[in-house]
N, C-alpha and C positions, 0 to 999 in steps of 0.2 A: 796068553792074555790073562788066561785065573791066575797063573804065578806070577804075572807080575801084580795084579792085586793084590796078592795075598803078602808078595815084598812089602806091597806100600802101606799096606796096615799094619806089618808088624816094624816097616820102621816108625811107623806116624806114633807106633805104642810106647816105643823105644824111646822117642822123643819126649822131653821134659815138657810139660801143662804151659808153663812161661812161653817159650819159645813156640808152639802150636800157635800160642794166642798171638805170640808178634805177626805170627807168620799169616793169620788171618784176616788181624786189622792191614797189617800194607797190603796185602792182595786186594782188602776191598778199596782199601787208599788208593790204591793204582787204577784200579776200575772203575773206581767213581771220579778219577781226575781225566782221565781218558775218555769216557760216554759223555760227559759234560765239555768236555773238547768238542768231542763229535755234534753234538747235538748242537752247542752255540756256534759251530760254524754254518752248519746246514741254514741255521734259522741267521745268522747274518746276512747267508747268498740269500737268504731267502726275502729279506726287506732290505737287500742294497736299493732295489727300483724302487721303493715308495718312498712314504712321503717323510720331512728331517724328523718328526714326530717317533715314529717307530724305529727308523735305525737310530736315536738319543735313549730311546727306552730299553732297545737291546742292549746299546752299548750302557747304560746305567745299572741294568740287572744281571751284567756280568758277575760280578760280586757275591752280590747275594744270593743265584741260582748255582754257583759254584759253590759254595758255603753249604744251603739246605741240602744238593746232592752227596758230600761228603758226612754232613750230619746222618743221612739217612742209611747212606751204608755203611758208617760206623755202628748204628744200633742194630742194624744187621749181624754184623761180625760180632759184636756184643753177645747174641743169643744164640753162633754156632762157637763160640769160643767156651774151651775148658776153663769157665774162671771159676775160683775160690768166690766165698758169699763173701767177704771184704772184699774182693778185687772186682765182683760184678757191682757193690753198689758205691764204690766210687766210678767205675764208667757211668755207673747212670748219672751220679751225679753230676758228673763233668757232662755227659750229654743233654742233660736239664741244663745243665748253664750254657752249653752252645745254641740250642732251642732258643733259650730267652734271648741272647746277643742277636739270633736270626730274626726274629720277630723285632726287636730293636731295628736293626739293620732295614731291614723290610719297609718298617715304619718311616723311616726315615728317607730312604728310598722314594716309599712313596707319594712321603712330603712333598719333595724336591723334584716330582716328575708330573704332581700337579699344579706348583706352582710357574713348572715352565708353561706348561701349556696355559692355565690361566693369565703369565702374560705374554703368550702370543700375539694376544691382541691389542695391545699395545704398543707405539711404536715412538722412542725417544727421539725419534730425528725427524720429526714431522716439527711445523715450523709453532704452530700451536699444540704445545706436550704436556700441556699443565694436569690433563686426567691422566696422561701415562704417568710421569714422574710420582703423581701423587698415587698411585696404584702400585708402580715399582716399590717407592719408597718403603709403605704400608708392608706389602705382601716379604721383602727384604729380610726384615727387622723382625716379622715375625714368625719366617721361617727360620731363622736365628735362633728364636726363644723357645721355639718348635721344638728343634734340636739339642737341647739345651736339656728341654723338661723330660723329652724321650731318653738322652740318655738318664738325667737322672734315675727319672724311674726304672731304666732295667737294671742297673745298678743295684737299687733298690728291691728290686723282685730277687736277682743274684743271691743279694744276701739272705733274703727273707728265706732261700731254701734251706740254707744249715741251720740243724737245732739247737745251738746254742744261741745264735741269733733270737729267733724265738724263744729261746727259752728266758734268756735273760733281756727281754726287747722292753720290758718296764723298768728296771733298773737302768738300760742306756739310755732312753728318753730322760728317764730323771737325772740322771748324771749331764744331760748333753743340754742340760740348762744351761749351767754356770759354763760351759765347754762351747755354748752356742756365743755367750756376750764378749768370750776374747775370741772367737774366730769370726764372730761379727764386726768386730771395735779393728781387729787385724786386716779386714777384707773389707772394711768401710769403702773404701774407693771405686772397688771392682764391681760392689754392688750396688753406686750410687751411679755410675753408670748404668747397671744390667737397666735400674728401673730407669734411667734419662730415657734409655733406646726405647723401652715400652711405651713411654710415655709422648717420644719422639713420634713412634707409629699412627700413635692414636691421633694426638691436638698436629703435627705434623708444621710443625714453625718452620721447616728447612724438608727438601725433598732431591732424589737425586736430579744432577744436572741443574739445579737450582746456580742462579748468578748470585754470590754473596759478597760483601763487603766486610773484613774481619779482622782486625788488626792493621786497619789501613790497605789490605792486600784485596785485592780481588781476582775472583775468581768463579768457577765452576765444584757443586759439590760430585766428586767420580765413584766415593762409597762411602757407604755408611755400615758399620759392622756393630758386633755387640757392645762396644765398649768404645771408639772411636769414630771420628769421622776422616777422611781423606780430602781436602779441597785440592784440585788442581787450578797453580795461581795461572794469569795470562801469558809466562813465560816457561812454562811449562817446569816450573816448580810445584813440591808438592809439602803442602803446609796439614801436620795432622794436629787434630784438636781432641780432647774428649770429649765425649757424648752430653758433660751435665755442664760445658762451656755453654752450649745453646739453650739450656736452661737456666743457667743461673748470671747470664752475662749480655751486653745490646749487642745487636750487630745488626745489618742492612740484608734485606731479601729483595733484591731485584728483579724476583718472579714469584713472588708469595702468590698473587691473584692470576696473572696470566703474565704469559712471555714480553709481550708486548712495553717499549719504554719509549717515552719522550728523552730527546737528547737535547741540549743546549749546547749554543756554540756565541760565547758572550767576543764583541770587538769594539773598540775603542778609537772611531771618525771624527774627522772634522766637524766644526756645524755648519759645512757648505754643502755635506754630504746631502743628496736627492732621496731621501727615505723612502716615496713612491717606488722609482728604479730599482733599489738596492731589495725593497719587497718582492717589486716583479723578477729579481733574478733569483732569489733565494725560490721562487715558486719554481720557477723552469727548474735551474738545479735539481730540486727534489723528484719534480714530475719527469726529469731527465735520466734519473737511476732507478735498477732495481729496489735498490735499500731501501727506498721508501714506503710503507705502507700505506699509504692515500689517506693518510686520518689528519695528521693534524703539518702545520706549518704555518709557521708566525715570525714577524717583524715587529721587536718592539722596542721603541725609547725607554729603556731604563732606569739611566738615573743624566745627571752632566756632572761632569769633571773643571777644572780649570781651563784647560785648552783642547779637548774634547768631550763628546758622550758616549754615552755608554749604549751600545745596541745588542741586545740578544734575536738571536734566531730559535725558534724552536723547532722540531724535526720531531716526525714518530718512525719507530722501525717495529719488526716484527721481535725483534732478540738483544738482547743486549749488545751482543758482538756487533750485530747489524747498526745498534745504533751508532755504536764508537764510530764503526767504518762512513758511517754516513756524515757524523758533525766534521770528519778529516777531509770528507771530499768538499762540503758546506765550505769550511774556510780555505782550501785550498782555491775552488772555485772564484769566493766573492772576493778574495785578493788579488786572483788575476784578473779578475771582473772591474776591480775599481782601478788597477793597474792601467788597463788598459783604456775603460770610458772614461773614467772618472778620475784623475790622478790628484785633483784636487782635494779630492774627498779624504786623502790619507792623513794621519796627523801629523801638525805644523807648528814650528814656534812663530810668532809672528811679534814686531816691535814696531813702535811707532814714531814714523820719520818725520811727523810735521815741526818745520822751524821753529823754534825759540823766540818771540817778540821783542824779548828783552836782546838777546845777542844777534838773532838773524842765523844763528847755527841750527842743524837738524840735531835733537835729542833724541835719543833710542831709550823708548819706556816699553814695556812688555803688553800686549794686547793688539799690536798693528800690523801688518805690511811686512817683515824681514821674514824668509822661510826657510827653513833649514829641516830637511830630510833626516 
């Protein structure tokens, strides 16, 4: 056993300073990738049973707990390794810059594992979601900018460790004046967005899941990101816009205050139609389907036409979709409805048959008696 010791230090002596040190950063590379195996497996069997909360937060800080154990036992092998005073303090430095990325990392991490759980509570498919959406929305957009400002800054911390940086950091400010107004005038678009989405967050004119009307198309908004929006149209097209369109242009919000819409369903009767009846069906109808939300329905003469008038119905649902599907069932209904009591009610040309005095012939004038379907 002492000789083979005594082999391994006079090969280990033998061996070149370079090659030692490779040989102790992988050894500790290997060990610190393998303990961190071990350890995020134990602790995955270990919150398989509880609640989605914890095994989302395991599987999120996969990452970054693999990361800071590799940082740690490189500064390890750092301080048993034969290095040269330039070869130790570039590890450091490159270890100072893995630190900063991990704490970036971390941060960012930690954003995004409190924003789940803050919307938790939340629930977009509830039939009144005007407080979720507008909380998704919010919380969305500014986990984005979150992201955004974290990396900036560690970028920025990055740089601030080399000494030229510092050294010369008042001549790059002053230089990065004139260098700020063509990369500002350059990137005008990207930042006229950044600020829409902020500004999106805050006053909040559109939210997700929101019903929009926007170039004629409607639809549903599915994301909002930092620089775009995604609506998905009602045929499951996907129409994208950028973020300063909803600033700087009209469009329609058909859930800006709550889900809930009146829908109209306009028809055009004879004027023998029973407006009393035709009220009491449009009630049963409504009071006959779910779609209805018990709020509002109405029978109203609207305007007259030549050879009919004009009748709307009006109907409240809880959603938009709800409402569409309710005004299709409304006029499918009160057509089979007048179909069948009422056929008269339908519109008719009618002309008028009474004889001639002068000849004893029947003259057809427009207003009487001839019907034509």
């Amino acid at each position: 056993m002492n000789q083979t010791r005594i082999w391994l230090g006079e090969t280990m002596l033998t061996l070149p300073n370079w090659l030692i040190s490779l040989a102790v950063f992988a050894g500790a590379l290997a060990v610190a990738i393998l303990a961190h195996r071990i350890i995020f497996t134990i602790v995955t069997r270990f919150v398989a049973q509880m609640d989605l909360f914890w095994r989302s937060l395991v599987a999120r800080t996969q990452g970054p707990t693999r990361f800071a154990v590799i940082t740690i036992a490189l500064g390890f092998a750092a301080s048993l390794s034969p290095l040269t005073s330039g070869e130790a303090a570039l590890i450091r430095q490159v270890l100072l810059l893995c630190f900063i990325a991990l704490v970036a990392w971390i941060a960012t991490a930690a954003l995004h594992i409190w924003t789940t759980v803050y919307l938790r509570r939340f629930k977009l498919d509830a039939d009144d979601n005007l407080l979720a959406r507008k909380h998704v929305t919010q919380t969305r957009i500014l986990r984005r900018v979150g992201d955004i400002l974290i990396i900036i800054v560690g970028v920025a911390t990055m740089l601030m460790t080399f000494d030229s940086v510092r050294q010369y950091g008042v001549s790059l400010l002053a230089s990065a004046g004139a260098a700020g107004l063509v990369v500002g005038l350059a990137l005008q678009p990207v930042l006229k967005n950044i600020f829409a989405g902020i500004q999106l967050a805050v006053t909040q004119p559109i939210r997700i899941d929101d019903a929009l009307l926007v170039e004629g198309e409607w639809g549903n908004v599915e994301e909002i990101t930092s620089t775009y929006v995604v609506l998905r149209l009602w045929d499951w097209r996907r129409m994208i816009l950028p973020l300063s369109y909803f600033i700087e242009r009209p469009f329609q919000n058909w859930t800006r205050d709550n889900a809930a819409l009146i829908g109209s369903v306009m028809i055009y009767l004879d004027y023998e139609t029973p407006i009393d009846a035709l009220r009491a069906e449009a009630e049963r109808i409504a009071a006959a389907t779910p779609l209805w939300d018990g709020r509002v329905v109405n029978v109203q003469v609207t305007d007259f036409k030549d050879s009919t008038m004009e009748i709307r119905i009006l109907v409240s649902a809880r959603s938009a979709g709800q409402a569409f599907d309710l005004r299709c069932t409304m006029r499918e209904q009160i057509v089979a409805f007048l179909q069948r009591e009422h056929p008269r009610a339908l519109p008719r040309l009618r002309a008028d048959t009474t004889p001639d005095r002068s000849t004893g012939r029947a003259e057809a004038a427009p207003g009487r008696e001839r019907t034509a379907h």
